[in-house]
C-alpha positions as CSV (number, residue, x, y, z in Angstrom):
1,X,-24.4,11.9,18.9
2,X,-24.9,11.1,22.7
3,X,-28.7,10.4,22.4
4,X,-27.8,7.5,20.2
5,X,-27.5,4.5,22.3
6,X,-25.9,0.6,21.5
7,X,-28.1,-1.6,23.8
8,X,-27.9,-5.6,23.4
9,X,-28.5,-7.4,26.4
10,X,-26.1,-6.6,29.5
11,X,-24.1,-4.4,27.5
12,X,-24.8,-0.3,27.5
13,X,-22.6,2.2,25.8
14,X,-23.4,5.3,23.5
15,X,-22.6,5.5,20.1
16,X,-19.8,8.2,20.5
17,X,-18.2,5.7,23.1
18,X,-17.0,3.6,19.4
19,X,-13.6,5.5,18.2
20,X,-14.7,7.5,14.3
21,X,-18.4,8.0,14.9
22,X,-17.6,11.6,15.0
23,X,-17.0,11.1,11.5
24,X,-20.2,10.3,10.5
25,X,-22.8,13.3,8.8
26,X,-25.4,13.7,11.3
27,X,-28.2,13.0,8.8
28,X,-26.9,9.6,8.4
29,X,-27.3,8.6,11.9
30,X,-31.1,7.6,11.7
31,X,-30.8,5.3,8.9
32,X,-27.0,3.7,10.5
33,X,-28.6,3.1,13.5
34,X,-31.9,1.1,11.7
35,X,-29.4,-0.9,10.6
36,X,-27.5,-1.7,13.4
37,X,-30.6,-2.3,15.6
38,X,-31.8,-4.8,13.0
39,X,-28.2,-6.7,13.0
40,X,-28.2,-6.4,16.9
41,X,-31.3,-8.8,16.7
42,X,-29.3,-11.6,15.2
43,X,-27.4,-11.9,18.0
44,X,-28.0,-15.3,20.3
45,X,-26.4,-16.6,22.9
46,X,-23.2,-14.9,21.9
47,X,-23.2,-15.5,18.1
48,X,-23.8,-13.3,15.3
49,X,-26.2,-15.5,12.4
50,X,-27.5,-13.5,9.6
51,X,-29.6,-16.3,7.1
52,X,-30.7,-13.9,4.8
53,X,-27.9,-13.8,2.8
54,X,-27.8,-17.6,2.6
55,X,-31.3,-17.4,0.8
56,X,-32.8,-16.3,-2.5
57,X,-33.2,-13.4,-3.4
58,X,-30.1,-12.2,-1.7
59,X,-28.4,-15.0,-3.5
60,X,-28.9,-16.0,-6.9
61,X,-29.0,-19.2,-8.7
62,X,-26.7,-18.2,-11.8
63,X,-24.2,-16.6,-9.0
64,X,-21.5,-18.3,-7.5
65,X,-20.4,-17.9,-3.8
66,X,-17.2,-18.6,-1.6
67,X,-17.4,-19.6,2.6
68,X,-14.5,-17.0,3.3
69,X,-13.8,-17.8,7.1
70,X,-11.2,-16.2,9.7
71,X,-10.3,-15.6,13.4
72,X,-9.1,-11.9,13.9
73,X,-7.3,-10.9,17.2
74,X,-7.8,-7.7,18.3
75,X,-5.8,-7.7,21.1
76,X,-3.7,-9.6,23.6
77,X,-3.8,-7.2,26.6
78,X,-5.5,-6.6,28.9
79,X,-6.8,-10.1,28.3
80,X,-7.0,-11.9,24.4
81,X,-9.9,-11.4,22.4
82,X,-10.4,-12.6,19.0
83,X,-13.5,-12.6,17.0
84,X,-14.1,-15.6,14.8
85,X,-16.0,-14.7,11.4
86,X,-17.8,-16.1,8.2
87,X,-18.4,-13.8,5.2
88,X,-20.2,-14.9,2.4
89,X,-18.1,-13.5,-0.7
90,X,-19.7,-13.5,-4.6
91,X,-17.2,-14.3,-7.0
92,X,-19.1,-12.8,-9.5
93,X,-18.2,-9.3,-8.3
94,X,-16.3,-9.5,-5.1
95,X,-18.9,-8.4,-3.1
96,X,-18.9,-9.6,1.0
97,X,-21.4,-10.1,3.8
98,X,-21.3,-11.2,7.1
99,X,-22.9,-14.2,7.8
100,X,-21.3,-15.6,11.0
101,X,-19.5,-14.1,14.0
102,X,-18.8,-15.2,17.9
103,X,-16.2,-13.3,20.2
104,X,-13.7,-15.2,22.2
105,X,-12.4,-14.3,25.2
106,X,-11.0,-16.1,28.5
107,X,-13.8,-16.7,30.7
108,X,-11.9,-15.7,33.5
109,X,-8.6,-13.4,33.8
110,X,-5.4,-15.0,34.1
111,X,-6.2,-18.4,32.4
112,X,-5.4,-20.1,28.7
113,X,-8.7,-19.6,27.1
114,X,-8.0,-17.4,24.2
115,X,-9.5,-19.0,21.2
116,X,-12.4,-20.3,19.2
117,X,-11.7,-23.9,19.6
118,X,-12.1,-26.1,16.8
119,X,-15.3,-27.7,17.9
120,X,-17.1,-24.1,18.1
121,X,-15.4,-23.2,14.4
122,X,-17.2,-26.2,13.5
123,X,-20.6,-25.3,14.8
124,X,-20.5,-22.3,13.2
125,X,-19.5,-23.4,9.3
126,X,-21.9,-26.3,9.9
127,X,-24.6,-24.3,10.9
128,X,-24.2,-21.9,7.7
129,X,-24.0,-24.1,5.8
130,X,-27.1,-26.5,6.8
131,X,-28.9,-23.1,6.6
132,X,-28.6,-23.5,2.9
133,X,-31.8,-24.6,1.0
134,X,-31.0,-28.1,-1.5
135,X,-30.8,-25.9,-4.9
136,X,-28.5,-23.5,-3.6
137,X,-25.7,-25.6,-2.2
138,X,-23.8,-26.1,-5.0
139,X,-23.7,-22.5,-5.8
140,X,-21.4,-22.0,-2.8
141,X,-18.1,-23.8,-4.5
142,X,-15.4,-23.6,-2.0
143,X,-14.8,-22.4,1.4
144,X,-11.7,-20.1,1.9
145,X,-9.3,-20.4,4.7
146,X,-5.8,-20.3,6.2
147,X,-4.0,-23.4,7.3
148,X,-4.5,-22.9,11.1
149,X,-4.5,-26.4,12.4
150,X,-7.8,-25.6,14.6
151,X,-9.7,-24.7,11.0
152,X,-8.2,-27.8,9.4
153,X,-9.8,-29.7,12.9
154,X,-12.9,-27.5,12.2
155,X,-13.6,-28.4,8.5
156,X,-13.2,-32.2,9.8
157,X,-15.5,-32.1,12.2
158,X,-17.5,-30.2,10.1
159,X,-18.3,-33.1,7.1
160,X,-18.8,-35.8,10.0
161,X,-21.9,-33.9,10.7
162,X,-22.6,-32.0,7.7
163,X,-25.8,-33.9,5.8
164,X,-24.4,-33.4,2.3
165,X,-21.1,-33.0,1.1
166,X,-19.2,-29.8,1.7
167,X,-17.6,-27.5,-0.7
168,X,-13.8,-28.2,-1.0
169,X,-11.4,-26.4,1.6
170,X,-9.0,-24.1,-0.6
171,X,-6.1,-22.3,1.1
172,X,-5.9,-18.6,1.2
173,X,-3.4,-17.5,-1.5
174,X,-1.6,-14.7,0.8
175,X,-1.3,-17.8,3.5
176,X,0.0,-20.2,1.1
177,X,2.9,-17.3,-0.1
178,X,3.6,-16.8,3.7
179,X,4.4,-20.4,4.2
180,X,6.1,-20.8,1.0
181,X,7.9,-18.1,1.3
182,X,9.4,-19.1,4.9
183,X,10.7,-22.3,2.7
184,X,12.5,-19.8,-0.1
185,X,10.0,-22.0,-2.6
186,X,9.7,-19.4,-5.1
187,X,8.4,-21.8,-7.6
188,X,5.5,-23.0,-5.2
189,X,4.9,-19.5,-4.9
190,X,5.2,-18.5,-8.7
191,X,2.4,-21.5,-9.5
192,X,0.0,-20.4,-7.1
193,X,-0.3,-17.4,-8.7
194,X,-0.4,-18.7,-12.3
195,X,-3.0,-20.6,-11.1
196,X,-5.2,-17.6,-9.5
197,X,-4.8,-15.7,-13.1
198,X,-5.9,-18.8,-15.5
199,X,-9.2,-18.9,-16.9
200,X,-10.7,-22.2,-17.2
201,X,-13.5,-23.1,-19.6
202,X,-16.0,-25.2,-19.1
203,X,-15.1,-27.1,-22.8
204,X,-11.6,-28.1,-21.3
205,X,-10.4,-30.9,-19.7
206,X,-10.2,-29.7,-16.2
207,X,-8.3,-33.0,-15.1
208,X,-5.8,-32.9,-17.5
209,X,-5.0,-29.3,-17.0
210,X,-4.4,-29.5,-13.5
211,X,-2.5,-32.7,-13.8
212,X,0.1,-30.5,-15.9
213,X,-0.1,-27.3,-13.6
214,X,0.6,-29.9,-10.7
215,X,3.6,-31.7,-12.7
216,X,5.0,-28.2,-13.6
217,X,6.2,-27.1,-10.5
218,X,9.7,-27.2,-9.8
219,X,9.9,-27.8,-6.9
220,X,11.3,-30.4,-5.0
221,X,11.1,-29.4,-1.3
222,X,9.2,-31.8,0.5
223,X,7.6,-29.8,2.9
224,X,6.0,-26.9,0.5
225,X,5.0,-29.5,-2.3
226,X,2.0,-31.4,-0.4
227,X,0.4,-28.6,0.7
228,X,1.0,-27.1,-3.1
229,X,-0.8,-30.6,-4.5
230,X,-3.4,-30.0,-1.7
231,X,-4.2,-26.6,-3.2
232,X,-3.9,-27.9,-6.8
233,X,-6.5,-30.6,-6.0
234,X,-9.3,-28.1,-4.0
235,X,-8.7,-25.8,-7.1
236,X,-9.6,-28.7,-9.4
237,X,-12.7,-29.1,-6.7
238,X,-13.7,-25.6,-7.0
239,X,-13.2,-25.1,-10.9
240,X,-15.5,-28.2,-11.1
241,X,-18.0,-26.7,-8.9
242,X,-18.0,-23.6,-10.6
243,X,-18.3,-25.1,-14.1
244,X,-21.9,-26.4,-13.4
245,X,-22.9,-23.0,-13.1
246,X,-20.8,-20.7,-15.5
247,X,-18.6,-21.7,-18.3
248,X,-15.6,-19.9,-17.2
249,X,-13.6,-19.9,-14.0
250,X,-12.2,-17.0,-13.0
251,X,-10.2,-17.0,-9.7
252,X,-9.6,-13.6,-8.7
253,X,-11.7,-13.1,-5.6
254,X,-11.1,-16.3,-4.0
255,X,-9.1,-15.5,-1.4
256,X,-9.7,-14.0,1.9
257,X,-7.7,-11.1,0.9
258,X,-10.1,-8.1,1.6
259,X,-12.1,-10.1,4.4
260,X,-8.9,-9.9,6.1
261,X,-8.7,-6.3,5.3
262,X,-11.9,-5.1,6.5
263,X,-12.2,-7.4,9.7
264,X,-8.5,-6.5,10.7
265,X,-9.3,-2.9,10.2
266,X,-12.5,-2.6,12.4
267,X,-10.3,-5.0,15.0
268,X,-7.7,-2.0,14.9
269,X,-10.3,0.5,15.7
270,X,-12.5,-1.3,18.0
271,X,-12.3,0.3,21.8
272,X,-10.5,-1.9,24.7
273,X,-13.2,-2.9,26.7
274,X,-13.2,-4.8,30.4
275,X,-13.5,-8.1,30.4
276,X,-17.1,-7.8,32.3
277,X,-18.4,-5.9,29.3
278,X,-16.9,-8.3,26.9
279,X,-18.3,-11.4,28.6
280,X,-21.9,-9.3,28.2
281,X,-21.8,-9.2,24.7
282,X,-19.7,-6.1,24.2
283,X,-17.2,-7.6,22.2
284,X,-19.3,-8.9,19.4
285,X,-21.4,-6.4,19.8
286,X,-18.3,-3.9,19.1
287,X,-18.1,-5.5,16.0
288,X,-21.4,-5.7,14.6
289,X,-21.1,-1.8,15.2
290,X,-18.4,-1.4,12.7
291,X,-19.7,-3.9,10.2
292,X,-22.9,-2.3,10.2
293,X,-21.2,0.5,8.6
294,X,-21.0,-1.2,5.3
295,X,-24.6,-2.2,4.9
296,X,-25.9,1.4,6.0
């Protein structure tokens, strides 16, 4: 294990340094660490971009695709660190890529530098998306987030620059039963989830039916119900979107659901490291060395 060695840039560590790499079958190593070494190279000036999977063949033009984006902390002590991360999710299957990824750490100890700010969440959805070619863009029908103010500033800043118009901005399911659920609106709740299970065909009258899943809520708290006709509306969006391509819309993997699960997980198992080695790469780099995992 100890002659395999994580090198990008400033930052040094062996491969047993990384917490459950002593779980990994020996004759597995070569092959994991091509892989890594090959994802390490997509690092620049402190971002992780992976184009390939924004490009045939490794997307396909009967396929449809989902933006899933999120900011994952992974801790607040010694200093905060989040990492900041795109997947590329297939709704045809579920399947998940990581496309995007910068670390973000206080430059200095002791100061209020602790997050991606909106402008660099913009940067980053802008730049995956322009990386797009023309006939692919509308296969990618929605991009998936929470409702974190800096995303919403991030998605706005986004389509001033963008060259063509974005995919619709749909709110994460488990975010919107967080914040419904903080109001006691069970019926915003119970809607979203009707909505996530219906099938709509391409032979329907998309408008309509979401007019009547909009006017069937219950509801009539004021401060659940217009981000409920926000989501109704992006769903109409998305449904449209995916219509051109398939003549069903099925909404079961758009949600951010196991990005969430996976990112959060390698966040709880990434080591601590010094803020020197973060600010050389180590951070991002920490995670690229989990994610790698999947694709090995």
């Amino acid at each position: 294990m100890d002659k395999y060695t994580v090198i990008h840039e400033g930052f040094i560590a062996k491969l047993s340094f990384f917490p459950g790499f002593n779980n990994i079958r020996h004759d597995a190593l070569p092959k994991y660490m091509n892989n890594l070494n090959d994802r390490l190279k997509l690092i620049s000036d402190g971002v992780f971009f992976n184009p390939i999977f924004l490009a045939e063949p490794q997307m396909k033009r009967d396929s449809i695709y989902t933006l899933n984006i999120s900011e994952i902390l992974q801790h607040t002590e010694p200093y905060v660190h989040k990492i900041f991360v795109i997947y590329r999710t297939c709704l045809d299957n579920g399947s998940r890529v990581l496309v995007y990824a910068r670390s973000s750490f206080p430059k200095e100890k002791d100061t209020d530098e602790t997050v991606t700010s909106a402008e660099d969440m913009s940067t980053g959805i802008t730049q995956v998306l322009e990386q797009l070619t023309p006939h692919l863009r509308k296969n990618v029908v929605a991009i998936v987030s929470d409702s974190c103010i800096r995303k919403l500033a991030a998605i706005g800043k986004m389509c001033k620059v963008l060259s063509f118009k974005p995919p619709p901005l749909v709110y994460d399911k488990s975010d919107l039963y967080t914040t419904f659920a903080k109001e006691y609106d069970i019926f915003c709740c119970g809607m979203v989830d009707h909505i996530m299970s219906t099938t709509f065909k391409k032979d329907a009258n998309i408008g309509q039916q979401m007019s009547e899943i909009r006017a069937a809520c219950a509801s009539v708290n004021m401060k659940t119900l217009p981000i409920y006709w926000a989501f109704v509306e992006a769903i109409k969006l998305t449904v449209e979107n995916i219509l051109q391509i398939k003549d069903e819309a099925e909404l079961f993997y758009l949600n951010n659901r196991w990005m969430d699960l996976i990112a959060n997980s390698i966040a709880g198992i990434m080591p601590v490291l010094t803020l020197e080695d973060c600010a050389k790469g180590g951070g991002l780099v920490s995670y690229i060395v989990y994610d790698s995992i999947q694709k090995s």
